[in-house]
NUKOLKOL-893502 format. One line per field, with one value per residue (C-alpha): residue number from 1; residue in one letter; x, z, y. Coordinates in nm, 3 decimals. Example, Ala and Ser with C-alpha at 12.3 -4.5 7.8 and 13.67 -1.06 7.14 Angstrom:
BEGIN
resi: c(1:2) .
resn: c(a:s) .
east: c(1.230:1.367) .
up: c(0.780:0.714) .
north: c(-0.450:-0.106) .
END
This chain:
BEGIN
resi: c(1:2:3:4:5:6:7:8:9:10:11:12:13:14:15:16:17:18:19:20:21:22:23:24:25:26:27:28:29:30:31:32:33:34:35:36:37:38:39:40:41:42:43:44:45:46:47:48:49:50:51:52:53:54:55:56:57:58:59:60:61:62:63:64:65:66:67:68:69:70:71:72:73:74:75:76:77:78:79:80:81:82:83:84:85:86:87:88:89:90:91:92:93:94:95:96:97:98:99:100:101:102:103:104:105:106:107:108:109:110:111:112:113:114:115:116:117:118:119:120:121:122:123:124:125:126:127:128:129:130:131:132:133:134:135:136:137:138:139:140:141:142:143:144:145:146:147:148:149:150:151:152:153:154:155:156:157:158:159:160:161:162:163:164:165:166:167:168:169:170:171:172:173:174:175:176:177:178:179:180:181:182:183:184:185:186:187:188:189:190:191:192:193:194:195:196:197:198:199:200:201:202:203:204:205:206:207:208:209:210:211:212:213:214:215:216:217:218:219:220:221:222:223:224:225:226:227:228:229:230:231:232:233:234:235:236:237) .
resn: c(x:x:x:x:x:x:x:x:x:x:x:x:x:x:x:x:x:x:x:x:x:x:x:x:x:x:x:x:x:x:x:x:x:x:x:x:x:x:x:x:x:x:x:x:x:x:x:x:x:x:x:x:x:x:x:x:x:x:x:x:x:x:x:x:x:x:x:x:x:x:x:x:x:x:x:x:x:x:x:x:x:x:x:x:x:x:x:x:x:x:x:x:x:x:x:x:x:x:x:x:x:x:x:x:x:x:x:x:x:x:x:x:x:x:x:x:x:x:x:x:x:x:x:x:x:x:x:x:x:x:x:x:x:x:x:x:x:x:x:x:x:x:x:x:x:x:x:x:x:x:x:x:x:x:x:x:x:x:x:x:x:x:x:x:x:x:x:x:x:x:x:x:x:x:x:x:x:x:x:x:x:x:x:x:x:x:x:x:x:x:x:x:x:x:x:x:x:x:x:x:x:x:x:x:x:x:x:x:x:x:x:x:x:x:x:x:x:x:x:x:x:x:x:x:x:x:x:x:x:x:x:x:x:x:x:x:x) .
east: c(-21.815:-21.853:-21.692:-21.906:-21.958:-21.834:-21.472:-21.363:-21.057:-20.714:-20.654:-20.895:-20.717:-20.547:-20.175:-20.175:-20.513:-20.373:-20.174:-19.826:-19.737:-19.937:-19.812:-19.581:-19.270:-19.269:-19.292:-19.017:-18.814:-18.874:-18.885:-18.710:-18.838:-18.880:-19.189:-19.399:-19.630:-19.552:-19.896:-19.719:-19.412:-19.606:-19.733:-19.390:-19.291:-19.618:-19.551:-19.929:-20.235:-20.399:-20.741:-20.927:-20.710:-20.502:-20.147:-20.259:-20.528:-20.340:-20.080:-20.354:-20.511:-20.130:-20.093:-20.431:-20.323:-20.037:-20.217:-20.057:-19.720:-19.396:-19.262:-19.547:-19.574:-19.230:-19.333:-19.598:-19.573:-19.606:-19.911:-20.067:-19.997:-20.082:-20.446:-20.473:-20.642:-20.394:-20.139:-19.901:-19.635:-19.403:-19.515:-19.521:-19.200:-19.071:-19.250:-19.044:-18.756:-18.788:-18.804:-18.557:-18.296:-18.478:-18.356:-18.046:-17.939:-18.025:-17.820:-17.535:-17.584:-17.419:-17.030:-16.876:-16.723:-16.882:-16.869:-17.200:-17.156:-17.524:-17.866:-17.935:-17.705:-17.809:-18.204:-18.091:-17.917:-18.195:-18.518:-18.587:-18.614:-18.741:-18.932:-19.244:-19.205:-19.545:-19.392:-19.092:-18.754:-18.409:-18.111:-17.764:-17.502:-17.142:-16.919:-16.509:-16.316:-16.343:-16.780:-16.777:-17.058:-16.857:-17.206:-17.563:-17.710:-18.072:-18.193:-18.525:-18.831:-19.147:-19.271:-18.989:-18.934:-18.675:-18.711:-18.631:-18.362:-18.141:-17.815:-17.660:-17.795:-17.695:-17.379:-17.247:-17.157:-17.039:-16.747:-16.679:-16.634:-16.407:-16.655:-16.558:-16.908:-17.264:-17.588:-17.933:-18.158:-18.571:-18.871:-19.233:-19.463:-19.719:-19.540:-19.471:-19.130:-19.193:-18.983:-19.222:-19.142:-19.029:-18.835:-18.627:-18.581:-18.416:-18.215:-18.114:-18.038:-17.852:-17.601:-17.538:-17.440:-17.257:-17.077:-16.946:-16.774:-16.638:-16.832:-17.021:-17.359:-17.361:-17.696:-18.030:-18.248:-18.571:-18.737:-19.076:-19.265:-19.071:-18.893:-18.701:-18.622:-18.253:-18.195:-17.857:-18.026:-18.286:-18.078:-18.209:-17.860) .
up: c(9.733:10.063:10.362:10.630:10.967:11.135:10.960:10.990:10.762:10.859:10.925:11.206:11.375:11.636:11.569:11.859:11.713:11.416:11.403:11.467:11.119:10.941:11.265:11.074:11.300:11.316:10.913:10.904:11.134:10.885:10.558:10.597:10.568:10.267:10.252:10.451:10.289:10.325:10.584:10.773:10.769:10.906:11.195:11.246:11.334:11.518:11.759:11.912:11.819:12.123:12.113:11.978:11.696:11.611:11.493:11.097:11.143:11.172:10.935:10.679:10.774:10.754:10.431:10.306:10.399:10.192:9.935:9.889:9.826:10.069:9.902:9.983:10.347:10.388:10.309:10.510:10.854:11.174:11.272:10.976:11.081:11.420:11.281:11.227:11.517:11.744:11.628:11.830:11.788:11.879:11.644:11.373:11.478:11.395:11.064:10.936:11.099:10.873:10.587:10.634:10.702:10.378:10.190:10.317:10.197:9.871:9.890:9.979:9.705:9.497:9.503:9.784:9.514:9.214:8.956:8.834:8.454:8.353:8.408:8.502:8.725:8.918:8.885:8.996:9.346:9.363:9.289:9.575:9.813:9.550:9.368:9.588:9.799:9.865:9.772:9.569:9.678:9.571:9.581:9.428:9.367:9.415:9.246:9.223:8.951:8.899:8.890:9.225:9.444:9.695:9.893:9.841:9.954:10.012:9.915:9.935:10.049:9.884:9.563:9.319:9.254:9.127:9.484:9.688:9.501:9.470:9.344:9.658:9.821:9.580:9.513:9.872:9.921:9.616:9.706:10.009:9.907:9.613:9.399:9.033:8.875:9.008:8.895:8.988:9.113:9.173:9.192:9.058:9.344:9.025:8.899:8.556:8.503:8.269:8.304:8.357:8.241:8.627:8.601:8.304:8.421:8.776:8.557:8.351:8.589:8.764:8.482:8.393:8.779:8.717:8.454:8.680:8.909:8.712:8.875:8.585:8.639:8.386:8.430:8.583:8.634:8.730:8.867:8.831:8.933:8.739:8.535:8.438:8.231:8.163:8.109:7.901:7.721:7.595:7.492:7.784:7.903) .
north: c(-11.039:-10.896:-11.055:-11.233:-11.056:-11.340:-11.338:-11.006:-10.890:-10.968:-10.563:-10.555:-10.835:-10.807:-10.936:-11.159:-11.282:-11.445:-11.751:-11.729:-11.762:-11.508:-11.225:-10.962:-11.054:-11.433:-11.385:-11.150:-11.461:-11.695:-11.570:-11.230:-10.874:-10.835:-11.134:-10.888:-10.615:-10.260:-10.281:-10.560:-10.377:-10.054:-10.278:-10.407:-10.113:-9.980:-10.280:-10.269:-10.101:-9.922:-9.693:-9.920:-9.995:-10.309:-10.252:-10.357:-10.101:-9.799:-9.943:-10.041:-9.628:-9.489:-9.625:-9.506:-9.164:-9.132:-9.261:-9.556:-9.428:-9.407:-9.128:-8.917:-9.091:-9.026:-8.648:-8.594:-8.372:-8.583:-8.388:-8.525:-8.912:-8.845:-8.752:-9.149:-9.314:-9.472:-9.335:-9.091:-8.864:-9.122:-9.432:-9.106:-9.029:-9.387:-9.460:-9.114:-9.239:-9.590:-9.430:-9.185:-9.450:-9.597:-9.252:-9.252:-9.628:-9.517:-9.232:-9.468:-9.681:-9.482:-9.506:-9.233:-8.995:-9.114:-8.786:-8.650:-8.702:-8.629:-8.542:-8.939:-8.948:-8.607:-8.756:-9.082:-8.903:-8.662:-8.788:-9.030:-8.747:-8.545:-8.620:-8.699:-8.421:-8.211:-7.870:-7.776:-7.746:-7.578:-7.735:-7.635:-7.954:-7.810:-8.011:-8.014:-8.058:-8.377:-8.348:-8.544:-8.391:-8.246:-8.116:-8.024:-7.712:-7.659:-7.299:-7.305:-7.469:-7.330:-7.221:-7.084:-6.716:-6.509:-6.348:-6.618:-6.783:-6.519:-6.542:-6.426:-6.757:-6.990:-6.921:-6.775:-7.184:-7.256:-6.930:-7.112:-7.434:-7.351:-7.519:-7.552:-7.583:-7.607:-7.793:-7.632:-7.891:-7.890:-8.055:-8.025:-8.167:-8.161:-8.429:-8.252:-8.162:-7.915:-7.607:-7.267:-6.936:-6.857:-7.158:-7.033:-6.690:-6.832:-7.011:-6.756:-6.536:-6.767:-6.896:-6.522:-6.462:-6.763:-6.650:-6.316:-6.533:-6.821:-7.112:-7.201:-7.350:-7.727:-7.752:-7.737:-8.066:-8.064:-8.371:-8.509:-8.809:-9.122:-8.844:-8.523:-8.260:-8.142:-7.773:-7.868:-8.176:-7.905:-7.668:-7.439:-7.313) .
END
């Protein structure tokens, strides 16, 4: 059923238009944040639409963008958010900001020097910046010898080659930092964690350059959407 002409939607309000307790930040007062929407949220932090555009608007059209997912707003280049009608580079600049505070709390929630015993537990520290990500990314875990992640190195940004990561790059940190193993890390912005034929020749090449200089490398994960595939679960190695 359509709605009437005379009631339009609640996103084309105006937020001082509705009443005071259905506005995003009287909510948030009562009942907390986490009774709002992610919309309502995104209009929280918009503060006030302008350009012919209520604050829910461009939080309803933000969200559209990204396709309804955070990961992949979270993703997306300002220049890309600032395409949305009323919104500008420094409401775009705030909505990453959110979310990248988001990331980070995650990232804390696991416990400071907490060893890397598995493939689930590299996935679980790497796939909520990962694994929405619009193109694929490198990383390299350098662990000590106790398989705490003692710092993560990004590589390479871009499609995956033998070319780019070379083992030069991968392992010139890994020297410095007196690392006693590494894990490989990537993502598929597919979605498909599948490992490629390119895939297992980096990795190949990599574990054998490994090898020469006694870091050895205990794995390689590569994360999808909602999953991954482990190199040394699969026998890969």
């Amino acid at each position: 059923m359509s709605l009437s002409t005379s009631q339009p939607s609640r996103a084309r309000l105006k937020i001082k238009e509705l009443p005071a307790t259905e506005r995003p930040r009287e909510r948030m007062r009562l009942l907390g944040a986490q009774a709002l929407s992610t919309t309502e949220l995104l209009a929280t932090l918009i503060g006030s639409g302008n350009q012919g555009a209520s604050a829910m608007t461009c939080a309803h059209m933000i969200f559209e963008q990204s396709g309804g997912s955070l990961g992949r707003l979270a993703s997306m280049p300002l220049g890309t958010l600032t395409r949305v009608r009323g919104v500008g580079q420094a409401r775009a600049a705030a909505v990453h900001a959110a979310l990248e505070l988001g990331r980070r709390m995650t990232g804390e929630a696991r416990e400071a020097g907490q060893p890397l015993r598995g493939p689930r537990d590299v996935a679980a520290a790497y796939a909520p910046r990962l694994q929405d990500a619009p193109v694929e990314e490198f990383h390299v875990a350098i662990l000590d010898a106790q398989h705490r992640l003692e710092r993560d190195v990004l590589v390479t940004r871009g499609l995956l080659n033998s070319s780019l990561v070379h083992p030069r790059e991968v392992f010139r940190e890994a020297i410095a930092e007196r690392a006693a193993a590494v894990i490989l890390v990537h993502n598929h912005p597919s979605g498909d964690p599948t490992p490629s034929a390119e895939d297992r020749a980096v990795t190949e090449q990599l574990v054998a350059a490994g090898r020469l200089l006694d870091i050895p490398v205990h794995d390689h994960v590569i994360v999808g959407r909602g999953r991954y595939v482990s190199f040394a679960e699969a026998g890969l190695l």
